[in-house]
N, C-alpha and C positions, 0 to 999 in steps of 0.2 A: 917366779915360777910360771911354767908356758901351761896353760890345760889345754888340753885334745881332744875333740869331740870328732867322733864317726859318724857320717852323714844314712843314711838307712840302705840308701843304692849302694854304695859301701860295703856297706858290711853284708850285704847279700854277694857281692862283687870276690867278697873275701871268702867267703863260704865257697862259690865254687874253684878257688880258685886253691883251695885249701886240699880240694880232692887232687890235686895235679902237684903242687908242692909244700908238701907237709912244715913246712916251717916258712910259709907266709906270715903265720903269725908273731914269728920271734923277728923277723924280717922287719914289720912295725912297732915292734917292741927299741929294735937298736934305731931306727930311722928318728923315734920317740927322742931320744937318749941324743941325738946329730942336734937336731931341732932346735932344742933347749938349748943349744951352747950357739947356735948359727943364727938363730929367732929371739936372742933372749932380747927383751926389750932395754935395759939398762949397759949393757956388753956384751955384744956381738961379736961373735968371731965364727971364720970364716974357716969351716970344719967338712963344709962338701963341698966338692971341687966343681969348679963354673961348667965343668966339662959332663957335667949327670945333673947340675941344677941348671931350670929354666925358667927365667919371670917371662910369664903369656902375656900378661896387663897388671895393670894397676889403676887404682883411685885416690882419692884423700884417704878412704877407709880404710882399705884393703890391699893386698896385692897375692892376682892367683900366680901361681907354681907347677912347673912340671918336671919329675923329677924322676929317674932311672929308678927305681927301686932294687936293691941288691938283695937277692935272696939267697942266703946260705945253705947248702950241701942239697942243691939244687940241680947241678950238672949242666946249669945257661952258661950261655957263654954272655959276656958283658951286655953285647948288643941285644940279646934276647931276653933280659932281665925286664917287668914288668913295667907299665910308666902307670905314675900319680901322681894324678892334682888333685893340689890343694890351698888352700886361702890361709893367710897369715892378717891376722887385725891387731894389732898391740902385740898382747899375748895371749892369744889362742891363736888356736892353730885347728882348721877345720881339714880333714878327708874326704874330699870328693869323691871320686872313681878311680879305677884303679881298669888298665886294660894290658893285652898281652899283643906282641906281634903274633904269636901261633895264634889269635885270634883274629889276626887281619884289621887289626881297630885302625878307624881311620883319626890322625890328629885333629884335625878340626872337628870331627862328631864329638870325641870326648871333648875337647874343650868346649865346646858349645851345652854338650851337657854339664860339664862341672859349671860353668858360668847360670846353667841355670839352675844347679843345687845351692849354692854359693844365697838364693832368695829366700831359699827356706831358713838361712842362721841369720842374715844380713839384711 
């Protein structure tokens, strides 16, 4: 069994993001649900496609992730769907940040921040 932990940037990250599409949160609920079958530590299978999953880095411990997030009855179109990173150790599985292109985020800013959330679990 994978547990989940929500990183605190996160979940403020979710809150606004929540005024803009009302079912962000069921969005990480089904992402929840990928994880477990894609992360499971014992049998892994390969449930999101390489083309919306991204490995940024890895170590012995860990290895961070950037991934499309799909949000349902949203009206994005594919490309404009949210990106999150986040960190996979065994099994857990940690939520970084979470940013928007209508927000202009830069790749490298969040992943330099998820890499330095990634201190506070790790």
């Amino acid at each position: 069994m994978i547990e989940f932990f929500y990183h605190d940037g996160i979940k403020k990250e979710i809150v606004a993001l929540e005024r803009r599409f009302l079912s962000i949160k069921q969005a990480f609920s089904l992402f929840e649900r990928l994880c477990e079958v894609q992360f499971n530590p014992l049998n892994p299978k390969r449930v999101i496609s390489p083309a919306k999953l991204h490995s940024v880095t890895q170590n012995d411990l860990w290895a961070l992730w950037k991934v499309e997030l799909v949000v349902p009855d949203s009206n994005l179109r594919p490309n404009q769907y949210p990106r999150m990173w986040f960190v996979v150790k065994g099994s857990i599985v940690i939520f970084l940040c979470i940013s928007t292109h209508i927000d202009n985020y830069k790749d490298n800013e969040s992943t330099a921040l998820a890499l330095s959330r990634v201190t506070d679990f790790i």
